[in-house]
C-alpha positions in Angstrom: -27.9 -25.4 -55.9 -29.1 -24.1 -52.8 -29.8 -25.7 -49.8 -33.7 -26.6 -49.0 -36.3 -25.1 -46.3 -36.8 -27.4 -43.6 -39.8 -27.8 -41.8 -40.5 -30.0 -38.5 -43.5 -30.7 -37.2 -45.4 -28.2 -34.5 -45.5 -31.7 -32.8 -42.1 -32.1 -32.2 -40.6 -31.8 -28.8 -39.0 -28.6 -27.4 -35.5 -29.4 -27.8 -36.8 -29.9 -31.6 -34.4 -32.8 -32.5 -36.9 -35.8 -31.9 -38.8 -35.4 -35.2 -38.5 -36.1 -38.9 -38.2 -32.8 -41.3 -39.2 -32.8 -44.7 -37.8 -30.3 -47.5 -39.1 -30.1 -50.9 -36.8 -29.8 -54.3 -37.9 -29.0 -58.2 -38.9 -33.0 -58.4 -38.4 -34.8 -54.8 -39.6 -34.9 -51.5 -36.6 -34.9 -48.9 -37.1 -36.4 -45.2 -34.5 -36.9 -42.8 -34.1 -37.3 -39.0 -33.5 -33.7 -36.5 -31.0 -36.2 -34.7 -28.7 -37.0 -38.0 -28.9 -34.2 -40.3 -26.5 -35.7 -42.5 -28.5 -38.9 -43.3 -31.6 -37.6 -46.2 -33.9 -40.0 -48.1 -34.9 -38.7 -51.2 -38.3 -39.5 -52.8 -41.0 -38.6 -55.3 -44.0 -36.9 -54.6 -46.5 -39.3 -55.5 -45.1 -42.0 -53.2 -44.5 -39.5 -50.2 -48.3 -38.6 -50.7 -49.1 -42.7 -50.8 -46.8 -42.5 -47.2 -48.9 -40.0 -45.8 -52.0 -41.8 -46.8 -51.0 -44.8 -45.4 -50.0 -43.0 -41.9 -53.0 -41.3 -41.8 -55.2 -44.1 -42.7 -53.4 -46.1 -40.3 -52.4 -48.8 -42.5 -48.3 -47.9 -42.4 -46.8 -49.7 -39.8 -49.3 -52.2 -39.1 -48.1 -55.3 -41.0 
């Protein structure tokens, strides 16, 4: 298995470890923290596409 592409955001500050990367595998969506590298959720595409619906909607975060 090799290990996956990660991508941070064009956002993310210049030291570029203040940002979330994602990486994706045959089946899941990985996100983890530029701080902690060794901490990855894993999930599936269709909820990772309801996440960034919901941020971009602006309905994450506000309950």
């Amino acid at each position: 298995m090799h290990e996956p592409q990660w991508l941070k955001s064009s956002f993310s500050e210049a030291s570029g470890n203040n940002c979330v990367e994602i990486a994706s595998t045959n089946s899941h969506i990985a996100l983890r923290e530029s701080e902690d590298s060794t901490r990855t959720i894993m999930t599936g595409p269709s909820a990772f596409r309801g996440l960034l619906i919901g941020i971009k909607t602006d309905v994450v975060g506000t309950r």
